[in-house]
C-alpha positions as CSV (number, residue, x, y, z in Angstrom):
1,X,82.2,16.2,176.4
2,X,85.1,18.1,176.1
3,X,86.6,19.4,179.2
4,X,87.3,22.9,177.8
5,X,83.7,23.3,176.7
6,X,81.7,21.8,180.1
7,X,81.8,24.7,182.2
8,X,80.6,27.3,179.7
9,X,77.9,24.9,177.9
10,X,76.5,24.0,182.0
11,X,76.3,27.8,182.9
12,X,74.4,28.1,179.5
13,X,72.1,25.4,180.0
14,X,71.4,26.9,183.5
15,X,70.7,30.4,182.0
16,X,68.2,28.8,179.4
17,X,66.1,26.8,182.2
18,X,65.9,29.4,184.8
19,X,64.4,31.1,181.9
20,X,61.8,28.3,181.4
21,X,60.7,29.1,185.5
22,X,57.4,30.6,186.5
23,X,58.6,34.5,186.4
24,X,57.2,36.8,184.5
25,X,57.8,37.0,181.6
26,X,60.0,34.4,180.9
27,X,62.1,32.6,178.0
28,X,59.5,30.8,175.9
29,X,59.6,26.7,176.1
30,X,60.3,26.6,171.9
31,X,63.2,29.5,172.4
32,X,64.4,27.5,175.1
33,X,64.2,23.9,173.8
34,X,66.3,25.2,170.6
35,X,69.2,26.9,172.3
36,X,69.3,23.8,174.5
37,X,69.3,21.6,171.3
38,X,72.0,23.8,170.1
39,X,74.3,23.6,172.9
40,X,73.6,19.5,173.4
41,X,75.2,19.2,170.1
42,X,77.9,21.6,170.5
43,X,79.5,19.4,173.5
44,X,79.7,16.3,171.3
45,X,80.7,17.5,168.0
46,X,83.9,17.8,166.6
47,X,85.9,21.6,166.0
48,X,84.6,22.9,163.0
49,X,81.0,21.6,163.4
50,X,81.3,23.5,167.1
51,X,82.7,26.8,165.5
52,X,79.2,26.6,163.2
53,X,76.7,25.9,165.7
54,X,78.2,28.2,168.5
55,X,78.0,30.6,165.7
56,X,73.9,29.7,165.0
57,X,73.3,29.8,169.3
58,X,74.7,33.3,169.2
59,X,73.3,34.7,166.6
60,X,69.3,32.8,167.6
61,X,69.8,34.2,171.0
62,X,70.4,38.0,170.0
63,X,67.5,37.4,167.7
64,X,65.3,36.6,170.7
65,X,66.9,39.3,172.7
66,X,66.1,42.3,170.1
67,X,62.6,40.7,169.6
68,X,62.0,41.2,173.3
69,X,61.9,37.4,174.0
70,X,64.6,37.2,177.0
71,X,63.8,38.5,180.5
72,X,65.8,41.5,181.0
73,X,67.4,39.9,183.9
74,X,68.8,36.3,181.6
75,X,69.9,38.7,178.6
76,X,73.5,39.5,180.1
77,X,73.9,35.8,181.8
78,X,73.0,34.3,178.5
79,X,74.9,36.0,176.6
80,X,78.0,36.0,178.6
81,X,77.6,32.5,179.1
82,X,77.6,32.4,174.3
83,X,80.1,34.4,174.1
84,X,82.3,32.2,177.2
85,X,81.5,29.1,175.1
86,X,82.9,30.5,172.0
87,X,86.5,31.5,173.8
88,X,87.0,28.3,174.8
89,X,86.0,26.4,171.7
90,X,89.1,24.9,169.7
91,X,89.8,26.2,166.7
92,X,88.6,24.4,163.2
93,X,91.1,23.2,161.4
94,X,90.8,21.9,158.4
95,X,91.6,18.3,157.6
96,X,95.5,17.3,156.8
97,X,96.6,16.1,153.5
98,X,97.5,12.6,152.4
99,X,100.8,12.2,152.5
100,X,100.4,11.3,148.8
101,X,99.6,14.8,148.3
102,X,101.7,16.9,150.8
103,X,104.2,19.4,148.6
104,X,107.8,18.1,148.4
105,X,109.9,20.4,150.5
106,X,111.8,22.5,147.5
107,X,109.2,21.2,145.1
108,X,108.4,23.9,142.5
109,X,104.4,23.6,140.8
110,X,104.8,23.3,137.1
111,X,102.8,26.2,135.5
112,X,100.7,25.1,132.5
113,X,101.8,26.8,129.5
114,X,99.1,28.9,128.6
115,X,98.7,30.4,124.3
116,X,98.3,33.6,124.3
117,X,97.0,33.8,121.0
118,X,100.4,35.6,119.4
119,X,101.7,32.9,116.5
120,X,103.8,34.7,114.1
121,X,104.2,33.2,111.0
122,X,101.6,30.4,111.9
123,X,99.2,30.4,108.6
C-alpha cells in the first residue's frame, strides 16, 4: 500500500464497519461490503486506476447517502474520510512515449497537403 493513501483508506474502512455494528439503523452489509471492495483495490492499484475507483467510492457513497442508507451520524465521517482519500491520491499520468516516438526538439510536423478541389486548367 502506498504510504500517502494508508491513513485515509484505514479511517475509511473504520467508517464503513462501524456502520456494519448493531445501531440502529445502520450501513447495510451489501453497501458496506462494496465500498470496502472499493477501497481494498484502491490501495493496491496503480494512479490512474486509483483516480477511477476513488471516483466510483464517492460517487456509490453519496448515492447511499441521498437514498437514506447511511446513519446520520457515519454520513460526515464517511465522507470526509472519500474526499481525504482523493487529496492524497497521485495524480494519473499518462504513460511516456517511446523514445522512438518522442518529437525532436526543433522538429517541425509535416502537414499533408490537402486538394482543395481548385485545378485551373485541369480538363
Amino acid at each position: 500500500m502506498q504510504g500517502a493513501l494508508a491513513l485515509p483508506w484505514l479511517v475509511l474502512c473504520m467508517v464503513v464497519l462501524a456502520g456494519c455494528g448493531e445501531s440502529t439503523p445502520k450501513l447495510g452489509h451489501a453497501d458496506a461490503a462494496e465500498l470496502i471492495r472499493l477501497t481494498n483495490a484502491i490501495a493496491v492499484e496503480g494512479s490512474c486506476a486509483q483516480a477511477r475507483d476513488i471516483s466510483a467510492v464517492r460517487a456509490r457513497a453519496i448515492r447511499l447517502v441521498n437514498q437514506g442508507r447511511v446513519p446520520a451520524a457515519l454520513q460526515e465521517p464517511l465522507l470526509s474520510g472519500i474526499n481525504d482519500l482523493a487529496a492524497h491520491h497521485p495524480s494519473c499520468e499518462p504513460p511516456a512515449l517511446p523514445p522512438s516516438q518522442v518529437p525532436k526538439p526543433g522538429h517541425k510536423p509535416h502537414k499533408p497537403h490537402h486538394d482543395n478541389g481548385n485545378h485551373e486548367g485541369d480538363e
